[in-house]
Backbone as a chain_set.jsonl record, in Angstrom:
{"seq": "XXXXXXXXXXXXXXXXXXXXXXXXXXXXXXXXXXXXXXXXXXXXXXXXXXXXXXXXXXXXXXXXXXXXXXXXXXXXXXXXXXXXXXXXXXXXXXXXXXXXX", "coords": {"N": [[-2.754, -5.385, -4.031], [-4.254, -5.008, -0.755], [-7.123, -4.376, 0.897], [-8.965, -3.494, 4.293], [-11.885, -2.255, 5.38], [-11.497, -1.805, 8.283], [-8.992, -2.356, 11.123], [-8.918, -5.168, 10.305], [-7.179, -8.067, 9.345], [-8.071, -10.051, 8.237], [-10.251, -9.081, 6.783], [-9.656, -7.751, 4.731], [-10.05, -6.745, 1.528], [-8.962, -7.775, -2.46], [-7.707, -5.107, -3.99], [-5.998, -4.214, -6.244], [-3.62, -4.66, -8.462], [-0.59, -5.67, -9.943], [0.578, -7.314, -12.403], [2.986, -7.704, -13.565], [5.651, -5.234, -15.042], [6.102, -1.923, -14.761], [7.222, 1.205, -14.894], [8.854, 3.379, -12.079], [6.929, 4.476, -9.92], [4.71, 4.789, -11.762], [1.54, 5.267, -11.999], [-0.468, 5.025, -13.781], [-0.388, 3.068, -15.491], [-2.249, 0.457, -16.057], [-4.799, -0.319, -15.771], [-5.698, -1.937, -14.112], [-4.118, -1.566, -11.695], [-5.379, 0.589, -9.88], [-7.76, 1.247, -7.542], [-11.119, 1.123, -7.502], [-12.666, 3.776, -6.193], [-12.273, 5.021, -2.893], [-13.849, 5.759, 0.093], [-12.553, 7.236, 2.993], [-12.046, 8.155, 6.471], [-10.909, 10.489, 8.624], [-9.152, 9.874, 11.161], [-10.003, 7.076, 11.694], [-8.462, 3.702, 11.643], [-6.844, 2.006, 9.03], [-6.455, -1.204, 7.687], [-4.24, -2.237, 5.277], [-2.59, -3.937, 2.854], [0.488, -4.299, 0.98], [1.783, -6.492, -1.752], [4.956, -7.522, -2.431], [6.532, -8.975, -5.203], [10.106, -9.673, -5.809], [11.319, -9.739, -8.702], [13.268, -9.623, -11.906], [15.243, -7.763, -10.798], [15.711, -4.193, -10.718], [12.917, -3.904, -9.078], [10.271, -2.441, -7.588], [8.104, -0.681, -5.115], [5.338, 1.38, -3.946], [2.652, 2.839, -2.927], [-0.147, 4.648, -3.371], [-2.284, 7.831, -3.327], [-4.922, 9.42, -4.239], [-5.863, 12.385, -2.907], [-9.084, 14.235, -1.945], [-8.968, 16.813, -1.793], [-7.054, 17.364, -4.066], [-5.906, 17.1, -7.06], [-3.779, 15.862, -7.72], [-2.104, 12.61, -7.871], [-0.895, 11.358, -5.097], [2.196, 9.698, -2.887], [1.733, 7.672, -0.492], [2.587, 8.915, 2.724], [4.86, 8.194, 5.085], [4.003, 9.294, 7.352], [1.211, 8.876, 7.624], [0.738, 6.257, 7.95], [1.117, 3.218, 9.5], [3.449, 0.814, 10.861], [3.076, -2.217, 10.425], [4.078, -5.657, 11.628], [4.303, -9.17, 10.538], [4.612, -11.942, 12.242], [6.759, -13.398, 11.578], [7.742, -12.026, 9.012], [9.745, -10.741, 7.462], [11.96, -7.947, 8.388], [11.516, -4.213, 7.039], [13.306, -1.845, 4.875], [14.398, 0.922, 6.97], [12.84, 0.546, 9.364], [12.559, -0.204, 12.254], [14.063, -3.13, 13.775], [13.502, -4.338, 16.379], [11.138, -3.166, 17.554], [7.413, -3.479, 17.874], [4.346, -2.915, 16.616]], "CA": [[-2.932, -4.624, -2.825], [-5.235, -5.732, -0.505], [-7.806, -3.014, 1.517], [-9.997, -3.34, 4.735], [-12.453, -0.568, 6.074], [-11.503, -2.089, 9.588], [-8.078, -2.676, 11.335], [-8.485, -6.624, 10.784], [-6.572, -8.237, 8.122], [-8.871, -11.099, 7.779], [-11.72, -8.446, 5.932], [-9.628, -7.125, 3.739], [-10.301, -7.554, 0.03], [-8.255, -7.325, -3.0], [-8.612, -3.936, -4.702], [-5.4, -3.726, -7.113], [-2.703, -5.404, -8.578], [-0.02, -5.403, -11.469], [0.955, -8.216, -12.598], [3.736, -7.289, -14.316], [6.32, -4.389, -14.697], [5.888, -0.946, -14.777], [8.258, 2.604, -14.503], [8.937, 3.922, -10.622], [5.748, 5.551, -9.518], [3.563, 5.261, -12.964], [0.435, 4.333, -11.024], [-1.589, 4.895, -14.569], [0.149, 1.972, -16.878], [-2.816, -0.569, -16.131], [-6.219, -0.358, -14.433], [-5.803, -2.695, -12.334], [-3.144, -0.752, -10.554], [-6.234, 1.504, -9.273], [-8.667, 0.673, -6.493], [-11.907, 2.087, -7.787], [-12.734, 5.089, -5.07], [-12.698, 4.196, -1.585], [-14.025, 7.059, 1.195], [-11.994, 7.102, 4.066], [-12.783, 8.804, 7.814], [-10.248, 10.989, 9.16], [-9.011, 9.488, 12.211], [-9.815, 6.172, 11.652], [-7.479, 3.324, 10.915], [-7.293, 1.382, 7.77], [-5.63, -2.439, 7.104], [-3.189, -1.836, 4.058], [-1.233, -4.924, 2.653], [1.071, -4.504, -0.246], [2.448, -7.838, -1.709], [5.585, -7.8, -3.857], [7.547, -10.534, -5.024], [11.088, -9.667, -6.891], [11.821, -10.309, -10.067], [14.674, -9.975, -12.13], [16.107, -6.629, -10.933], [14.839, -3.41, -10.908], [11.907, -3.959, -8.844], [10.207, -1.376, -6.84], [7.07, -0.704, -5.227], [4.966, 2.162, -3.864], [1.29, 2.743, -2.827], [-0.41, 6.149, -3.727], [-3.528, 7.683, -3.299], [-5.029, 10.602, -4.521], [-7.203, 13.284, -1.558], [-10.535, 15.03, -2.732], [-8.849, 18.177, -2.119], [-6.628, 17.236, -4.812], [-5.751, 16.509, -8.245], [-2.559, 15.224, -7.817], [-1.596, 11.064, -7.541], [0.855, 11.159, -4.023], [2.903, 8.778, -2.893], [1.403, 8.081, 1.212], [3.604, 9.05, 3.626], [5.098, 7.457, 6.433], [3.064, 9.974, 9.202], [0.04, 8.69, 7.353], [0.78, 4.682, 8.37], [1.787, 2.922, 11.147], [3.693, 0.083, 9.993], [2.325, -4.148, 11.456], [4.411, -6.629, 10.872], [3.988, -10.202, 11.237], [6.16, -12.238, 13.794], [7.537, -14.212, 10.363], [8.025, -11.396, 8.261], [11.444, -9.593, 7.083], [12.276, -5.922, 8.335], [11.465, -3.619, 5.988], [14.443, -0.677, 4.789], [13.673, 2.04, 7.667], [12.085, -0.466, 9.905], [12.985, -0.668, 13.49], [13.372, -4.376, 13.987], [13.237, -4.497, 17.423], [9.813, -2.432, 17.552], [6.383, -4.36, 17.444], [3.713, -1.711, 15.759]], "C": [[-4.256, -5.04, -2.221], [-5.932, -4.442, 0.681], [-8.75, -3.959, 2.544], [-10.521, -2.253, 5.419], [-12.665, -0.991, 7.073], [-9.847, -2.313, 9.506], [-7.639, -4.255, 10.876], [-7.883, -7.028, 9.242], [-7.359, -9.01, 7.405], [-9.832, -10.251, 6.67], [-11.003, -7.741, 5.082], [-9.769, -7.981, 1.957], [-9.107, -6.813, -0.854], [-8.635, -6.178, -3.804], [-8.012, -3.457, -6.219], [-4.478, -4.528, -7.434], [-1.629, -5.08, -9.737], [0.788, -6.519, -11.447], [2.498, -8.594, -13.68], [5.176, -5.704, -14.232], [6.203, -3.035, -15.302], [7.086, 0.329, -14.226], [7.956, 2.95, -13.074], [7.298, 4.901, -10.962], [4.653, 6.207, -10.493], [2.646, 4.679, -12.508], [-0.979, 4.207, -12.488], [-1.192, 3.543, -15.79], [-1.189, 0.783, -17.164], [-4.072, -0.394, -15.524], [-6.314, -0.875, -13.644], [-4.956, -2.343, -11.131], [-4.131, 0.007, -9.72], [-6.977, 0.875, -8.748], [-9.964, 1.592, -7.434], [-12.344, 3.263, -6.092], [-13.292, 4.269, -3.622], [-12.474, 5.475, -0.631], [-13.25, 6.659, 2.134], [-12.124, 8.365, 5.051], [-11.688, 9.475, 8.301], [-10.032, 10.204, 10.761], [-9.425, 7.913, 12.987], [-8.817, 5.145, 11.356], [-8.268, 2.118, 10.139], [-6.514, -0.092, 7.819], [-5.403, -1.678, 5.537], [-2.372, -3.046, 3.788], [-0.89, -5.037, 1.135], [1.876, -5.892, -0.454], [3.384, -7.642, -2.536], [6.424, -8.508, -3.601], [8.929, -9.707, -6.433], [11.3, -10.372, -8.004], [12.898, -10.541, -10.715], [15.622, -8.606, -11.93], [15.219, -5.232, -11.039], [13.629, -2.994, -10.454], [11.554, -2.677, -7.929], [8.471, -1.087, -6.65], [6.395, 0.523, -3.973], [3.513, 2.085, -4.177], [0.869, 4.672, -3.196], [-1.922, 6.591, -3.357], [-4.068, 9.148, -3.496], [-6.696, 11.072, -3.601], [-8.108, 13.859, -2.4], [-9.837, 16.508, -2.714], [-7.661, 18.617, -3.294], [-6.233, 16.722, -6.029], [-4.705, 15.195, -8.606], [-2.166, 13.557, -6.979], [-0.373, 11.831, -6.386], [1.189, 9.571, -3.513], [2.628, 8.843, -1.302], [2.324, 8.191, 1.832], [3.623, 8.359, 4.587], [4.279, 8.174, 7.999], [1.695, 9.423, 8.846], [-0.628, 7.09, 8.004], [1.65, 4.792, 9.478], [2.308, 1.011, 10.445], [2.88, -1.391, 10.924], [3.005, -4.911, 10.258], [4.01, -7.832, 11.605], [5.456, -10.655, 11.777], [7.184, -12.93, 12.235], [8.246, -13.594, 9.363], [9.303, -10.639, 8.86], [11.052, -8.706, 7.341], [12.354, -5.88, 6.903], [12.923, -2.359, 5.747], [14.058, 0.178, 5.832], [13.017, 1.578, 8.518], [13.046, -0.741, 11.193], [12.137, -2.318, 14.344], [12.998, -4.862, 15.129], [11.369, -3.735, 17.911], [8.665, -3.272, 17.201], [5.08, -3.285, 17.343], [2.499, -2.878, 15.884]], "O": [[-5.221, -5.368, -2.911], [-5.147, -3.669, 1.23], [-9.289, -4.966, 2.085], [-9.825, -1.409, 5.982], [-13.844, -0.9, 7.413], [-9.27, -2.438, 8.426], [-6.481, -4.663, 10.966], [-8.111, -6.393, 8.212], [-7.485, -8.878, 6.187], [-10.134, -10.877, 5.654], [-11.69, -6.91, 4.488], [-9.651, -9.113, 1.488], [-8.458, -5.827, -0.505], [-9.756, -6.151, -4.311], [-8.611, -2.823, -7.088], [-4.356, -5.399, -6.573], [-1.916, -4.134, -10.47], [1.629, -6.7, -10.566], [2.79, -9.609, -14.312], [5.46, -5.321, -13.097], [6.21, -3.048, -16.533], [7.696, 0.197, -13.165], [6.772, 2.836, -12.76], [6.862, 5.626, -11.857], [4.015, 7.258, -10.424], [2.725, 3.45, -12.506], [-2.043, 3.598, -12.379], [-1.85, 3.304, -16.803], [-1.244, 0.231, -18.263], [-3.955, -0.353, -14.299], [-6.839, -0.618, -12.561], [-5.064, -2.71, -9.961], [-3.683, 0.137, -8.581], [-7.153, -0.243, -9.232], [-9.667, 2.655, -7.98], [-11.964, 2.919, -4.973], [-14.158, 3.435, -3.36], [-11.419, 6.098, -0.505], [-13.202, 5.429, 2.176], [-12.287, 9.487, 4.571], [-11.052, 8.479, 8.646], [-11.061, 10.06, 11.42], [-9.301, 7.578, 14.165], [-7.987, 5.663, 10.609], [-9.353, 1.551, 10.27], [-5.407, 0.265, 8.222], [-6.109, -0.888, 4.909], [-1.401, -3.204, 4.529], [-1.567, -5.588, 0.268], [2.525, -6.385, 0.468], [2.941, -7.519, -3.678], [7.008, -8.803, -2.559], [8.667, -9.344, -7.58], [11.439, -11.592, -8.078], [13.613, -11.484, -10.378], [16.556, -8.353, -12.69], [14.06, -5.293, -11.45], [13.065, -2.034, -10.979], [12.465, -1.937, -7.559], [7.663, -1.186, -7.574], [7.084, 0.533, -2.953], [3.04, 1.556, -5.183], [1.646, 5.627, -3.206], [-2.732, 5.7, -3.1], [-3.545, 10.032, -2.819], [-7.835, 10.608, -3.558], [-7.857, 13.957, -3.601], [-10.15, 17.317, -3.587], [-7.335, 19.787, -3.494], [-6.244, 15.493, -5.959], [-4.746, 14.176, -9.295], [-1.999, 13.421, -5.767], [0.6, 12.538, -6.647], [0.536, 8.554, -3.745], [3.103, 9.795, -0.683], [3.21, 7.403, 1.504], [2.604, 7.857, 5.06], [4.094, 7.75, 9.139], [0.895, 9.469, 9.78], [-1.766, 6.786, 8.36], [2.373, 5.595, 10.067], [1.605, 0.266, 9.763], [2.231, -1.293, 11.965], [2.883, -4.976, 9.034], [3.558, -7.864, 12.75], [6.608, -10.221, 11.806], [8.395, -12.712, 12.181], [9.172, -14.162, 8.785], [9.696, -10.203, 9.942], [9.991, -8.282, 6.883], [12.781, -6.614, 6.012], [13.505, -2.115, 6.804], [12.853, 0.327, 5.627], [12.121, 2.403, 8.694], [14.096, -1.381, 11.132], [11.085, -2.653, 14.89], [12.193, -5.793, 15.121], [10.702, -4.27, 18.797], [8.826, -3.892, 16.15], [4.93, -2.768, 18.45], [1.401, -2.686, 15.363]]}, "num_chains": 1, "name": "protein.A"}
């Protein structure tokens, strides 16, 4: 997963990864699945790029992030992002392909 604390894609850095396979939505199997803590501004926007490559089946992937006013790992929601694709890239499931975001 790759993070910048600006819209541009170019500045983002890598923060997480798993190199490997893991159960639907166990975000604790590995450390490197975790970003160490990153503040974020209400009403700012963020660059976000998840990379996954299929394997043999089974694959599945999901970003999370846990708020200060809570304990609990969630799973971000779609009102939270705004999706950007590139001109090269595949629609996503739920993804209006005609739409440029």
């Amino acid at each position: 997963m790759w993070f910048s604390t600006d819209t541009a894609p170019a500045n983002a850095i890598q923060v997480a990864y798993l190199n490997g396979y893991t159960s639907e939505r166990n975000y604790l199997a590995s450390s490197s699945q975790a970003s160490e803590s990153i503040s974020l501004q209400k009403g700012l926007s963020y660059y976000l790029e998840a990379i996954h490559k299929e394997g043999s089946g089974g694959d599945h992937l999901s970003v999370a992030w846990k708020k200060p006013s809570s304990a609990d790992i969630e799973v971000i929601s779609g009102s939270d992002t705004r999706i950007y694709r590139a001109t090269n890239a595949v629609p996503i499931a739920g993804d209006d392909a005609g739409e440029t975001n």
